[in-house]
N, C-alpha and C positions, 0 to 999 in steps of 0.2 A: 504494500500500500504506500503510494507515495503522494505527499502532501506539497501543497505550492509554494513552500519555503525550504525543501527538500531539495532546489536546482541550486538555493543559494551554497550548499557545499559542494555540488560539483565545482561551482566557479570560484569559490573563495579557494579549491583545492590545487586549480590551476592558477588562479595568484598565487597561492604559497610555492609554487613549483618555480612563476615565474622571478619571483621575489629572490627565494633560492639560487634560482642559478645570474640573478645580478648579481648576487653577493659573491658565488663564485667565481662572476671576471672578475671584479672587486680584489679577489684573493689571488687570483692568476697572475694579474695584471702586477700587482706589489708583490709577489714572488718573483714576477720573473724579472723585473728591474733591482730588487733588491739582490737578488740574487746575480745580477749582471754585474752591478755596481760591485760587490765582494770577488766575486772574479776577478774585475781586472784589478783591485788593488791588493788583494789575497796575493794572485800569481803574481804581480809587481811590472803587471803590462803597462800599467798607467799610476798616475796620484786619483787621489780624490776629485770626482767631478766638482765639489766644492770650491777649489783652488781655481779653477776657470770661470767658474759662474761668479765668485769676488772680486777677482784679480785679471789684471789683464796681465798676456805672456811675460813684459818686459819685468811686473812688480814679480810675480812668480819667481821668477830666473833667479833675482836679491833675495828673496826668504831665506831665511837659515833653513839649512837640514834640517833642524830639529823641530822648525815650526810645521815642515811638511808632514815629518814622520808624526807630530804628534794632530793633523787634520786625518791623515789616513786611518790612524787608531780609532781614531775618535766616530769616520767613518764606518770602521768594519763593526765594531760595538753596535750603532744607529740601526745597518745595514742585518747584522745576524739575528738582533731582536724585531726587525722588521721579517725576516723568511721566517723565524718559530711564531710570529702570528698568524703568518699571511696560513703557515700549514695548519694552526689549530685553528683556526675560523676554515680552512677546508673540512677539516674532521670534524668540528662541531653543524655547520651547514648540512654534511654529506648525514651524520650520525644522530643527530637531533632534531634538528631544526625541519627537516622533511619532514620526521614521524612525527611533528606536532606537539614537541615539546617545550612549552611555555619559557620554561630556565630560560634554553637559551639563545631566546629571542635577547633577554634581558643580558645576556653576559656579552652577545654582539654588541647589543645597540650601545651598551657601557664603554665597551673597551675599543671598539672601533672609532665611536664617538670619542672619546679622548686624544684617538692617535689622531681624527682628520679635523680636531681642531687644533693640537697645539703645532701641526703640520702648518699649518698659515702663522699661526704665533709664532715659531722658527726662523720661516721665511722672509717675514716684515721688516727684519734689520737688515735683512740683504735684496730690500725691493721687491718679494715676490716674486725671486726670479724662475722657481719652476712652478709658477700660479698654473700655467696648463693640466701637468698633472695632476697636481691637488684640486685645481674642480673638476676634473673626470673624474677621479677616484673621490670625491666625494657625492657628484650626485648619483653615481653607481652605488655608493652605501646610502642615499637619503632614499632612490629609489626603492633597492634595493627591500631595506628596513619598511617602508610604508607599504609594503605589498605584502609582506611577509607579517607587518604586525595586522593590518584589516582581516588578512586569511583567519590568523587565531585570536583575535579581540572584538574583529565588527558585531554590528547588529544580528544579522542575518546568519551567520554561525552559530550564533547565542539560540535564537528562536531555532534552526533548523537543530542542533543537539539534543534542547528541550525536548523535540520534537519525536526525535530517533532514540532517545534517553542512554546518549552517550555523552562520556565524562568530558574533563577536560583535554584527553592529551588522545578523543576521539576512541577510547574502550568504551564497552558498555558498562552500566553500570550494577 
C-alpha cells in the first residue's frame, strides 16, 4: 500500500545519493591536489606552491634556505592533514552517510565546515590568491551538505517515515 507522501522518499533518497556523491568530488578533488602538492615537495621536484603564489622569482632566489625549508615543512604538515580528511570524509560518505546515518551528517558539516572557512581566513593575508579553488570546493561542500541534510531532516521524510513506521537511520521500528 503506498500512500502520497511515500514518493517523497524515493526523491529525498536520490538527493541523499546526489548530495553524497558532491561531497565525494568534494573529497577527490582535495585529495588529489593535496596529494599532488606532497609529491612534488615530499620527492623535492619543487618548493612549496606557497613560495610562488607570495613571492615573485627574483625575492625567492634571496630567501634563506632555511626560510624555504621551513615553508615546505610547514606545507607537507597542511598538505598530509588535508589527504587523512579528504580519505575519512571518503569513508564516512561511502560508510555512513548513504545508509542514512544522522552522526555523520553532523561530523561533515562540523569538520569540513571549519576546514572551508579558515581556508579563506588563511588566504586573506596573501590576497586570496587560490580564491578559485576555495569557492569550488566550497560550494561543492554547501551543495553538497544541503542535499544531503533535506534527504535526512526535510518535511516530507519526517511525514513519509511516520508513515512507513520507520526509525531514524530508515529501520523499522
Amino acid at each position: 500500500m503506498k500512500c502520497k507522501n511515500c514518493v517523497g522518499t524515493a526523491n529525498t533518497d536520490k538527493m541523499l545519493q546526489r548530495g553524497c556523491t558532491i561531497l565525494l568530488c568534494w573529497s577527490g578533488i582535495n585529495l588529489f591536489l593535496s596529494f599532488l602538492i606532497l609529491f612534488i615537495v615530499v620527492s623535492r621536484i619543487g618548493n612549496s606552491p606557497l613560495l610562488s603564489m607570495v613571492f615573485e622569482p627574483a625575492e625567492v632566489a634571496v630567501l634563506d634556505a632555511q626560510v624555504i625549508r621551513a615553508l615546505n615543512c610547514l606545507t607537507i604538515l597542511y598538505n598530509s592533514y588535508a589527504v587523512a580528511m579528504s580519505i575519512m570524509v571518503w569513508c564516512i560518505v561511502q560508510n555512513a552517510l548513504r545508509n542514512k546515518a544522522r552522526w555523520s551528517f553532523w561530523a561533515l558539516f562540523i569538520t569540513i565546515g571549519i576546514a572551508e572557512v579558515f581556508a579563506f581566513v588563511a588566504s586573506a593575508p596573501l590576497g586570496h590568491t587560490r580564491w578559485q579553488v576555495n569557492i569550488l570546493l566550497s560550494l561543492l561542500y554547501l551543495t553538497g551538505m544541503a542535499l544531503v541534510g533535506y534527504a535526512l531532516y526535510g518535511r516530507k521524510r519526517k511525514i513519509a517515515e511516520k508513515q512507513l513506521g520507520t526509525g531514524k537511520n530508515g529501520t523499522e521500528r
